[in-house]
PyMOL commands that place a pseudoatom at each C-alpha (Angstrom):
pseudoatom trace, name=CA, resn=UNK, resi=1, chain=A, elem=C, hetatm=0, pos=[17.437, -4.747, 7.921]
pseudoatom trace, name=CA, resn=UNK, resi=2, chain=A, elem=C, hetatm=0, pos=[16.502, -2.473, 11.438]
pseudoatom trace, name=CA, resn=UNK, resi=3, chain=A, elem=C, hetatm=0, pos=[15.982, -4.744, 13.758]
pseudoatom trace, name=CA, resn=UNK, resi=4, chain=A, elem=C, hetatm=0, pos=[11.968, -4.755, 15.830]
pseudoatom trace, name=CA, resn=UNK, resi=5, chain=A, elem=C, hetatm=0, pos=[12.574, -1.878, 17.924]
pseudoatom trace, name=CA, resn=UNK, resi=6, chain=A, elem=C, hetatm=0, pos=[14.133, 0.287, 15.305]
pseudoatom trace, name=CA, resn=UNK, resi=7, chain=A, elem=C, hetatm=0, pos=[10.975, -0.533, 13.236]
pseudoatom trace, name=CA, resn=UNK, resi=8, chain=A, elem=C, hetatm=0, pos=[8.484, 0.082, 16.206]
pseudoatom trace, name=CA, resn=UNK, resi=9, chain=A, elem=C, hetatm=0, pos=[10.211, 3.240, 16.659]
pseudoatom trace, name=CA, resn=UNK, resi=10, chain=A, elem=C, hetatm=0, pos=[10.292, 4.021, 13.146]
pseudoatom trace, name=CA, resn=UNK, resi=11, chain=A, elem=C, hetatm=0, pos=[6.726, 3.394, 12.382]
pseudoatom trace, name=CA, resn=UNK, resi=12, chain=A, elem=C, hetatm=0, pos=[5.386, 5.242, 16.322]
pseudoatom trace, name=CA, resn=UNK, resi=13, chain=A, elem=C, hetatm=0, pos=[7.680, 8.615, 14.462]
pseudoatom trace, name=CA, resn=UNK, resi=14, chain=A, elem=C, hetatm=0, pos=[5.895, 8.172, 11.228]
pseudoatom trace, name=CA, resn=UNK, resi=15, chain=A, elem=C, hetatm=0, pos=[2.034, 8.077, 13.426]
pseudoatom trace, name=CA, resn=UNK, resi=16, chain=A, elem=C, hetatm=0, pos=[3.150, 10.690, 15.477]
pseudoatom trace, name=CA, resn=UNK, resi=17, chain=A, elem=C, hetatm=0, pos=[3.745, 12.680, 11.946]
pseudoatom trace, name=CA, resn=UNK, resi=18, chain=A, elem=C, hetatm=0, pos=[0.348, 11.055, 10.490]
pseudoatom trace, name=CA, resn=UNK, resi=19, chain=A, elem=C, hetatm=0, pos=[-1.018, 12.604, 13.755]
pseudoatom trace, name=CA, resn=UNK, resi=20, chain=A, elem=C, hetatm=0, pos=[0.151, 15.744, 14.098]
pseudoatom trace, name=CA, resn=UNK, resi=21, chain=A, elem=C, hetatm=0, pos=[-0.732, 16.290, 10.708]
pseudoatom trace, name=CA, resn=UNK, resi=22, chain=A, elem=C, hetatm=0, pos=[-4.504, 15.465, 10.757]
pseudoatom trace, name=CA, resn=UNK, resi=23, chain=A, elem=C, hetatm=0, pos=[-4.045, 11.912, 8.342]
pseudoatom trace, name=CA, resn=UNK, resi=24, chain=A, elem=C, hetatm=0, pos=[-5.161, 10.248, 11.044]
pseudoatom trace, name=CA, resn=UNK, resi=25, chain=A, elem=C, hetatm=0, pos=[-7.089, 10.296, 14.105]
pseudoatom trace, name=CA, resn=UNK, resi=26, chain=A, elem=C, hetatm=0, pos=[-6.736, 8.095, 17.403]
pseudoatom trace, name=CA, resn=UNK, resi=27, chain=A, elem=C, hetatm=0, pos=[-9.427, 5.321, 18.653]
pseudoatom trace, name=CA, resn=UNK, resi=28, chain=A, elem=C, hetatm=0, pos=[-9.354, 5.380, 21.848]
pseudoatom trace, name=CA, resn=UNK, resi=29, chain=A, elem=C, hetatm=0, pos=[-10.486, 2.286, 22.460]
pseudoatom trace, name=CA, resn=UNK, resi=30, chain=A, elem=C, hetatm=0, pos=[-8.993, -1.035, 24.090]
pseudoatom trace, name=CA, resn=UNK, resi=31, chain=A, elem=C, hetatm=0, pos=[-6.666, -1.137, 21.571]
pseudoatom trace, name=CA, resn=UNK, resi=32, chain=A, elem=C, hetatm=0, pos=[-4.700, 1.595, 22.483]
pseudoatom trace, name=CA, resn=UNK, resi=33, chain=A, elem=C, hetatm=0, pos=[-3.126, 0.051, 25.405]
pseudoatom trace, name=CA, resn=UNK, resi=34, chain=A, elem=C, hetatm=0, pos=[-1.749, -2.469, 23.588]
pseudoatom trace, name=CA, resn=UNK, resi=35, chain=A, elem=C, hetatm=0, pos=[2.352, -2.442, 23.668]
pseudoatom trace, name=CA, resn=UNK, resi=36, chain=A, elem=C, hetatm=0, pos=[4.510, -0.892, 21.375]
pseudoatom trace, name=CA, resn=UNK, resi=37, chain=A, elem=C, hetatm=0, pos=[5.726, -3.970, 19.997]
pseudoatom trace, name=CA, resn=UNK, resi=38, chain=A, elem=C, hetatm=0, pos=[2.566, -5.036, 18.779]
pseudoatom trace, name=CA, resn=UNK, resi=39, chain=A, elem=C, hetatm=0, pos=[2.311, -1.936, 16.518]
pseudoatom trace, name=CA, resn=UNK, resi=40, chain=A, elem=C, hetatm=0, pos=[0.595, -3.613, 14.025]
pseudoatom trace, name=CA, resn=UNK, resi=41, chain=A, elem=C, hetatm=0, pos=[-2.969, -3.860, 15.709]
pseudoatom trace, name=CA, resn=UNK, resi=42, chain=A, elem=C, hetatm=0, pos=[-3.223, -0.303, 15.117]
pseudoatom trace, name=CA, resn=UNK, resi=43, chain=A, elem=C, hetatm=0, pos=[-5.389, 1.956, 17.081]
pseudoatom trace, name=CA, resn=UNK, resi=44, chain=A, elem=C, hetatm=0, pos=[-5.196, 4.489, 14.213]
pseudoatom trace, name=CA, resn=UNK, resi=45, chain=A, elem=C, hetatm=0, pos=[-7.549, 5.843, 11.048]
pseudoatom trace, name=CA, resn=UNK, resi=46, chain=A, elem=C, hetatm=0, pos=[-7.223, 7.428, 8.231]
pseudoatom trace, name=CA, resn=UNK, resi=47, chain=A, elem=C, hetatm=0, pos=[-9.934, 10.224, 8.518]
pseudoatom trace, name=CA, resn=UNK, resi=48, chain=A, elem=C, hetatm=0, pos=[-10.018, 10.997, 4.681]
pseudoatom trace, name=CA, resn=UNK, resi=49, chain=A, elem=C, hetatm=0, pos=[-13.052, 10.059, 3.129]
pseudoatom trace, name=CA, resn=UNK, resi=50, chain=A, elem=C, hetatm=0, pos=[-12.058, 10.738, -0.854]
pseudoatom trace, name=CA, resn=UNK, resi=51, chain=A, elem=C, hetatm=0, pos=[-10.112, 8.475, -2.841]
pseudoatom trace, name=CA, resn=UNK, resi=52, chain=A, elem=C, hetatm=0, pos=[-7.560, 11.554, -4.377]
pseudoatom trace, name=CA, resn=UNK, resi=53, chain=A, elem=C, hetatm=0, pos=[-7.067, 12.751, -0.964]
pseudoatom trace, name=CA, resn=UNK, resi=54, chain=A, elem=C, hetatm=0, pos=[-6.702, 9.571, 0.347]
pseudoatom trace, name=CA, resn=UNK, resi=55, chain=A, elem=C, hetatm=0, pos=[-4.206, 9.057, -2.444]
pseudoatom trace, name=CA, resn=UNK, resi=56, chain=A, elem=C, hetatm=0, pos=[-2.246, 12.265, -1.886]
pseudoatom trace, name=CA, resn=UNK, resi=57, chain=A, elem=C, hetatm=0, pos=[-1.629, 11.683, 1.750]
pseudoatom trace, name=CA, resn=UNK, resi=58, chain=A, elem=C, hetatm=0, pos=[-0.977, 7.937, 2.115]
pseudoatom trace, name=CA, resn=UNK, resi=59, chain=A, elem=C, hetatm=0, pos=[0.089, 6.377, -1.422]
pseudoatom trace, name=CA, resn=UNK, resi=60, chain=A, elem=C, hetatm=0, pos=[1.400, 9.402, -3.298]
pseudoatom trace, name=CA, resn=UNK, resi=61, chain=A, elem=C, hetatm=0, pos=[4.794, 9.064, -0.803]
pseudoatom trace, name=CA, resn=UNK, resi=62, chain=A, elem=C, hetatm=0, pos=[5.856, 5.495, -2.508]
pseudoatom trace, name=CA, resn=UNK, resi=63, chain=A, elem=C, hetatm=0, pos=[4.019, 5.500, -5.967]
pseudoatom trace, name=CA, resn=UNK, resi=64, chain=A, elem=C, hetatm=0, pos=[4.224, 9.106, -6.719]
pseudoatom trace, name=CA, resn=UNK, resi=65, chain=A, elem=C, hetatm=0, pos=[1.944, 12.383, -6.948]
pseudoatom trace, name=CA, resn=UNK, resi=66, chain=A, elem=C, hetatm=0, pos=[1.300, 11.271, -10.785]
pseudoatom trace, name=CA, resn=UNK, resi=67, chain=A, elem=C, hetatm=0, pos=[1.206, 7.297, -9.942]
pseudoatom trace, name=CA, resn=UNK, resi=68, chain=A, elem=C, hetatm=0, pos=[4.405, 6.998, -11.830]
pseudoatom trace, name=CA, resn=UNK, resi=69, chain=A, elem=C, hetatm=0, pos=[5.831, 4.899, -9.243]
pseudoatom trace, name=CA, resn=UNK, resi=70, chain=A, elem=C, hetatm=0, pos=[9.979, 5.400, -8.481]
pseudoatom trace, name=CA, resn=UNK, resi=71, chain=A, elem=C, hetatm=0, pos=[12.775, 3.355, -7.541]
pseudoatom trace, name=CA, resn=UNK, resi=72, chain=A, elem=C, hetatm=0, pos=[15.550, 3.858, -5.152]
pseudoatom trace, name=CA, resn=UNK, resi=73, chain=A, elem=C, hetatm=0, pos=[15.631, 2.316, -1.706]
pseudoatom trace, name=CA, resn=UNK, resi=74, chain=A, elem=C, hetatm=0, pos=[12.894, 0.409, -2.887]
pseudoatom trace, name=CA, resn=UNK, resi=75, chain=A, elem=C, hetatm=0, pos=[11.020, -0.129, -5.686]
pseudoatom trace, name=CA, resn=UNK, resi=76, chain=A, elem=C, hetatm=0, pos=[7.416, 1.276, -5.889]
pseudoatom trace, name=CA, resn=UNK, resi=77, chain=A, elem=C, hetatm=0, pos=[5.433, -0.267, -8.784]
pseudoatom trace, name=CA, resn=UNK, resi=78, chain=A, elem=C, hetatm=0, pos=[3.784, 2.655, -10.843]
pseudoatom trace, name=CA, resn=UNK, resi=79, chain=A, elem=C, hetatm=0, pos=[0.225, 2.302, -11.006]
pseudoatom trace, name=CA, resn=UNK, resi=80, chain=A, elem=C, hetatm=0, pos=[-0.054, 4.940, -14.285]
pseudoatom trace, name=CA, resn=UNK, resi=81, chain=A, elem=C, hetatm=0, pos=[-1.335, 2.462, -16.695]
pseudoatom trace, name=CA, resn=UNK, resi=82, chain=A, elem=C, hetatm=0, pos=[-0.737, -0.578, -15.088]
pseudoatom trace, name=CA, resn=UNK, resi=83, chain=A, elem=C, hetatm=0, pos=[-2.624, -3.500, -16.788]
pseudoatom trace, name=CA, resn=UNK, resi=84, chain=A, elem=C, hetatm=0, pos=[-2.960, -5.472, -13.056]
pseudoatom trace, name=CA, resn=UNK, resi=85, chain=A, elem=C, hetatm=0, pos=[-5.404, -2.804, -11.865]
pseudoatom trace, name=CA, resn=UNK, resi=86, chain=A, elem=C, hetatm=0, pos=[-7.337, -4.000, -14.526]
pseudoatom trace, name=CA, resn=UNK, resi=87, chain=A, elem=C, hetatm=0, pos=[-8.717, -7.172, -12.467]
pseudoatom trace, name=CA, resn=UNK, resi=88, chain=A, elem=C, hetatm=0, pos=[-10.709, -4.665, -9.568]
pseudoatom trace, name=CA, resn=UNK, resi=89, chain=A, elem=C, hetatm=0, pos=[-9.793, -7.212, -6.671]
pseudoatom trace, name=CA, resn=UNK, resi=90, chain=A, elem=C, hetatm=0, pos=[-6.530, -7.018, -7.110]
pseudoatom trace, name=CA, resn=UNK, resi=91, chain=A, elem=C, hetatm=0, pos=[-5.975, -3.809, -6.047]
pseudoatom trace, name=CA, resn=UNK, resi=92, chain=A, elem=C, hetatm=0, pos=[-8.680, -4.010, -2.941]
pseudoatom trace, name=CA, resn=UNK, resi=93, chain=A, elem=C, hetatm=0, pos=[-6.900, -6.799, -2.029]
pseudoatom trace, name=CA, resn=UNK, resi=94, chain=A, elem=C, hetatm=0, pos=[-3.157, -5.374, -1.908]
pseudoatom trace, name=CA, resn=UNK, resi=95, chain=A, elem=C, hetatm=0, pos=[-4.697, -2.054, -0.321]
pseudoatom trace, name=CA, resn=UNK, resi=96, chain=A, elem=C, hetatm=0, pos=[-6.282, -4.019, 2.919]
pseudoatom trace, name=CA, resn=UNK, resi=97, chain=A, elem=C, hetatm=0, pos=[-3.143, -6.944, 2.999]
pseudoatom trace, name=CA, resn=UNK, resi=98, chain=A, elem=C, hetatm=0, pos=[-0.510, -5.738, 1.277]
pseudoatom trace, name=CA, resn=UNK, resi=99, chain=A, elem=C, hetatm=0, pos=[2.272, -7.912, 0.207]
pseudoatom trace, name=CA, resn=UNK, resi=100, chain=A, elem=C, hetatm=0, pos=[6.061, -7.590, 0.131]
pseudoatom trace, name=CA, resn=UNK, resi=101, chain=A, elem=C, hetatm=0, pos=[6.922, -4.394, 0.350]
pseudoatom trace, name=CA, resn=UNK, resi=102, chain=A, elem=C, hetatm=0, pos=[3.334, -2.807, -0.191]
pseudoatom trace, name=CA, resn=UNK, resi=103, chain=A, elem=C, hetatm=0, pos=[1.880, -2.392, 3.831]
pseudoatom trace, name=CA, resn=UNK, resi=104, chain=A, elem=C, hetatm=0, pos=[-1.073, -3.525, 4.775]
pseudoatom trace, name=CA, resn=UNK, resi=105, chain=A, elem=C, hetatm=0, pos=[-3.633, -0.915, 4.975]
pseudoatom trace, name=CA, resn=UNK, resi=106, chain=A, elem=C, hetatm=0, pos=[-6.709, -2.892, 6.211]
pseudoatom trace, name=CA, resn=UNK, resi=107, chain=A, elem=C, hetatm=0, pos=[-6.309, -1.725, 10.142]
pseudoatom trace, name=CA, resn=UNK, resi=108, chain=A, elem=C, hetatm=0, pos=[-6.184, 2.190, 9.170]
pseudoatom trace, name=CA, resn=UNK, resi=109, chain=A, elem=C, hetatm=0, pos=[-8.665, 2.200, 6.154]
pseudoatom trace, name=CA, resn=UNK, resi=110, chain=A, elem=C, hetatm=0, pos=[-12.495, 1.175, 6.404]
pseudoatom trace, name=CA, resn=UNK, resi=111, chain=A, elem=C, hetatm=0, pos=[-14.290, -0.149, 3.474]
pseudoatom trace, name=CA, resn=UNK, resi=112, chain=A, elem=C, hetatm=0, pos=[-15.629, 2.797, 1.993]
pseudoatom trace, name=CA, resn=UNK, resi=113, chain=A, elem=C, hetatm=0, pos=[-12.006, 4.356, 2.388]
pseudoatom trace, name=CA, resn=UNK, resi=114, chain=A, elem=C, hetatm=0, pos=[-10.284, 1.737, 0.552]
pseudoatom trace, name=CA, resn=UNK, resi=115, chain=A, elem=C, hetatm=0, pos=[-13.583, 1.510, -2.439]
pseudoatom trace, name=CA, resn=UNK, resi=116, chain=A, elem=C, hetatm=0, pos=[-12.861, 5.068, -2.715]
pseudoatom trace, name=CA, resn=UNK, resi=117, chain=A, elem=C, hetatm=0, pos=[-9.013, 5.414, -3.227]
pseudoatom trace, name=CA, resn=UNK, resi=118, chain=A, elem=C, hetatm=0, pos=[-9.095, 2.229, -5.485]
pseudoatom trace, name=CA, resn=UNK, resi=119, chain=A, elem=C, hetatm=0, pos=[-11.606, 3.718, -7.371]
pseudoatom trace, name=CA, resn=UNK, resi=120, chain=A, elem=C, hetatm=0, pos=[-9.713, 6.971, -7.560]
pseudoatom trace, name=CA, resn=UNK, resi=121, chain=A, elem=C, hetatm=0, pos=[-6.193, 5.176, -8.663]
pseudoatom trace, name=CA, resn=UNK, resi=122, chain=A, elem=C, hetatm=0, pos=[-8.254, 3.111, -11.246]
pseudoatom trace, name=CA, resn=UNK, resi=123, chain=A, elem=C, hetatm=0, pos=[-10.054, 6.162, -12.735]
pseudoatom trace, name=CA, resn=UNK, resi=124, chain=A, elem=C, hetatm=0, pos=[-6.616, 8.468, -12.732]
pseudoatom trace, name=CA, resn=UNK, resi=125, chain=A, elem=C, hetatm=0, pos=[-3.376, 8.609, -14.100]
pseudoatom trace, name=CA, resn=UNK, resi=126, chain=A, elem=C, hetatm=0, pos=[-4.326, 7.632, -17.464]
pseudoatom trace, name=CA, resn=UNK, resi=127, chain=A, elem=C, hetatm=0, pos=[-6.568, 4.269, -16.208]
pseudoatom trace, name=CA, resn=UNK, resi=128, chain=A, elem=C, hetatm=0, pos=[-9.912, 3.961, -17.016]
pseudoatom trace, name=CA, resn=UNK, resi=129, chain=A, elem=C, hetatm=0, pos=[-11.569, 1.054, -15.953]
pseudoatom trace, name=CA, resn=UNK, resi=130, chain=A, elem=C, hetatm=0, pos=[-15.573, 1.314, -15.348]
pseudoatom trace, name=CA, resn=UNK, resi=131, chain=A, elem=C, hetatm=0, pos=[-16.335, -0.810, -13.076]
pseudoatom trace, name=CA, resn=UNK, resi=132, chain=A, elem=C, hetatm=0, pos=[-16.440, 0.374, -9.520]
pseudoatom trace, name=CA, resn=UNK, resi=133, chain=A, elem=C, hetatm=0, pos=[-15.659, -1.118, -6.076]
pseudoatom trace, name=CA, resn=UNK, resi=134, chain=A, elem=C, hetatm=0, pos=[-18.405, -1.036, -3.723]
pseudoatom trace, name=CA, resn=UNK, resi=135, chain=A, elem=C, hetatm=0, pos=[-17.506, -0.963, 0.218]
pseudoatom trace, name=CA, resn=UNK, resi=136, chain=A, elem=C, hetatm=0, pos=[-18.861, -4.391, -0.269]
pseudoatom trace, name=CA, resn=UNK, resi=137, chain=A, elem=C, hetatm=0, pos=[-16.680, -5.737, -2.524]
pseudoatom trace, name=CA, resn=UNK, resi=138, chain=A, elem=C, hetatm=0, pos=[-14.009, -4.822, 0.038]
pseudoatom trace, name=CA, resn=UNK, resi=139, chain=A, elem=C, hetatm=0, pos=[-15.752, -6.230, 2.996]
pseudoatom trace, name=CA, resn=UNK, resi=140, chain=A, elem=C, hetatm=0, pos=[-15.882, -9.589, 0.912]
pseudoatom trace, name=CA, resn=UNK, resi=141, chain=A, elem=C, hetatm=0, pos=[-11.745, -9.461, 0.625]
pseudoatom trace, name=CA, resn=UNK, resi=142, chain=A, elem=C, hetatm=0, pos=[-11.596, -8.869, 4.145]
pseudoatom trace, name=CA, resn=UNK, resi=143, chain=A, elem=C, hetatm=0, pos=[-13.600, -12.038, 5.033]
for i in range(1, 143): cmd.bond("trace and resi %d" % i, "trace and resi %d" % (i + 1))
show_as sticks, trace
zoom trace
């Protein structure tokens, strides 16, 4: 396992990518001074708005353009007919914590950003579940 400052400097290459690219777009608030080594207060958004977008630029790298997931370094669940996504919360609440390997997207998604890509991945790749996630539905997980 890299040890903290390759991670830091892992993770500052990958934002300066995310950057560069237009994923995501600075907040230049207090936060921003905060040290290196406390990456994970992020000072960072996603500026995509639509779940398939949002899919294709931030979850599409580990679980696959058609949500097959993959293995290899890791292993990245697929989310193509996956009877978890069935229970709604479970996937708002993985997309704003995370857990094991899956990051924690909470910091650089707001609540209509994570209802909309949960919706997307629960509506696509052969799922089709209903019921929709509200922004508040994902501001109660955060609580």
């Amino acid at each position: 396992m890299p040890g903290k400052s390759a991670l830091v400097d892992f993770r500052l290459s990958a934002l300066v990518l995310l950057v560069a690219a237009g994923a995501v777009a600075p907040n230049m608030g207090p936060a921003l001074a905060q040290s290196a080594a406390s990456f994970s207060a992020s000072p960072f958004r996603f500026t995509h708005q639509d779940g398939e977008t949002i899919y294709r630029n931030v979850c599409a790298g580990c679980h696959m353009p058609d949500g097959r997931g993959a293995s290899g370094a890791g292993a990245y669940p697929p989310l193509a007919g996956n009877p978890k996504l069935q229970a709604a919360g479970y996937p708002v609440y993985l997309v704003v914590n995370g857990q094991k390997a899956m990051p924690a997207f909470g910091a650089q998604l707001d609540d209509n950003q994570v209802a909309a890509v949960v919706n997307y991945i629960r509506g696509s790749f052969g799922n089709d579940y209903a019921d929709r996630i509200s922004a508040d539905d994902v501001k109660a997980v955060r609580q």
